[in-house]
N, C-alpha and C positions, 0 to 999 in steps of 0.2 A: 409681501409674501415671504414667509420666513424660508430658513436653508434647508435641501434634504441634506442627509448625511451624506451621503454622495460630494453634493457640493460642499459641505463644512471638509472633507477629506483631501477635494481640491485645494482648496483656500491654505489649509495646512498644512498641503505637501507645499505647492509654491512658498511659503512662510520656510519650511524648511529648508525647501532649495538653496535660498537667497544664505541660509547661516551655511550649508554645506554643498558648494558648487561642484564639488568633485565627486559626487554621487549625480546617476544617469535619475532622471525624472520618474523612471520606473521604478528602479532600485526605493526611492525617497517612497512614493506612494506605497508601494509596499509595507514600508515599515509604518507608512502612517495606517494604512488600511490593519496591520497587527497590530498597533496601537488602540484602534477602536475598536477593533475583536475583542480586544483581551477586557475591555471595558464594556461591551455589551454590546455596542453601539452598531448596529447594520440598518441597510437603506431596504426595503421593500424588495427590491431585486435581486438583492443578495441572497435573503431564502429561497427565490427560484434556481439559482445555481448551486445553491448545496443541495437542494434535493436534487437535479439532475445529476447530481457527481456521487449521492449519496446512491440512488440509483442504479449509478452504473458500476458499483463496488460490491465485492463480496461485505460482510457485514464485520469483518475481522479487518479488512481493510479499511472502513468507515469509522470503526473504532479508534485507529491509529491516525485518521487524518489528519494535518495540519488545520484545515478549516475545522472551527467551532460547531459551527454550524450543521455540519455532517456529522461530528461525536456528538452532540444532543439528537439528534435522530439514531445515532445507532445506539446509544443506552437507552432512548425512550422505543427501540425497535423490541418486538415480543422476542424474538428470535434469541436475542440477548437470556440467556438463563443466570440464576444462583452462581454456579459455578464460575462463570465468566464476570460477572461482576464482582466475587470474591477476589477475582485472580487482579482485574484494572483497580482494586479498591486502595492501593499503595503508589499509585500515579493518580489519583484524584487529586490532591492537597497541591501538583502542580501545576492544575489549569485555573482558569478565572473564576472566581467569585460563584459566577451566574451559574457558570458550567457546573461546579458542583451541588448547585441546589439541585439540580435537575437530576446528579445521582442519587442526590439523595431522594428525591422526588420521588424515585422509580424504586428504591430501596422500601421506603415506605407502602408503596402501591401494592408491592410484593410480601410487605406486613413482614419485613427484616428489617432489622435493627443496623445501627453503623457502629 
């Protein structure tokens, strides 16, 4: 049975641990879990707690989140206008890859140009 990401995140925090003992087992997974953010990579469960967290945010505050996860539901949210997307379109070039198709995604959807 092959790994979820979950476990591929385990595996690679303890791999980490072992080169950097003086970081807490949290601290490590954390940056492993940023690590697979930033690459795309989330486990099944992870979209149920961005939506709960995306849910429990104003939409200006989901915009700014640190989870990925929760800014691709607040630029793919309607609520999201022209305006506001003009305004975040100068901090897109800093998120991931993936993150940005999605603005674009929604730029298009919207029949505006980038």
């Amino acid at each position: 049975m092959p790994f979820s990401i979950e476990d591929e995140r385990y595996v690679e925090t303890h791999k980490r641990k072992k080169d950097k003992p003086d970081l807490s087992f949290q601290e490590t997974y954390e940056k492993v879990y940023d690590d697979f953010a930033e690459k795309g990579l989330f486990d099944p469960g992870d979209f149920g707690f961005a939506l709960d967290e995306f849910l429990a945010l104003n939409i200006q505050e989901a915009l700014d989140s640190k989870n990925y996860l929760v800014r691709m539901l607040a630029i793919m949210d309607r609520r999201i206008g022209k305006r506001t997307l003009e305004k975040i379109k100068p901090t897109i070039s800093d998120l991931p890859e993936w993150l940005q198709y999605f603005y674009h995604l929604r730029l298009e959807s919207d029949n505006k140009t980038v």
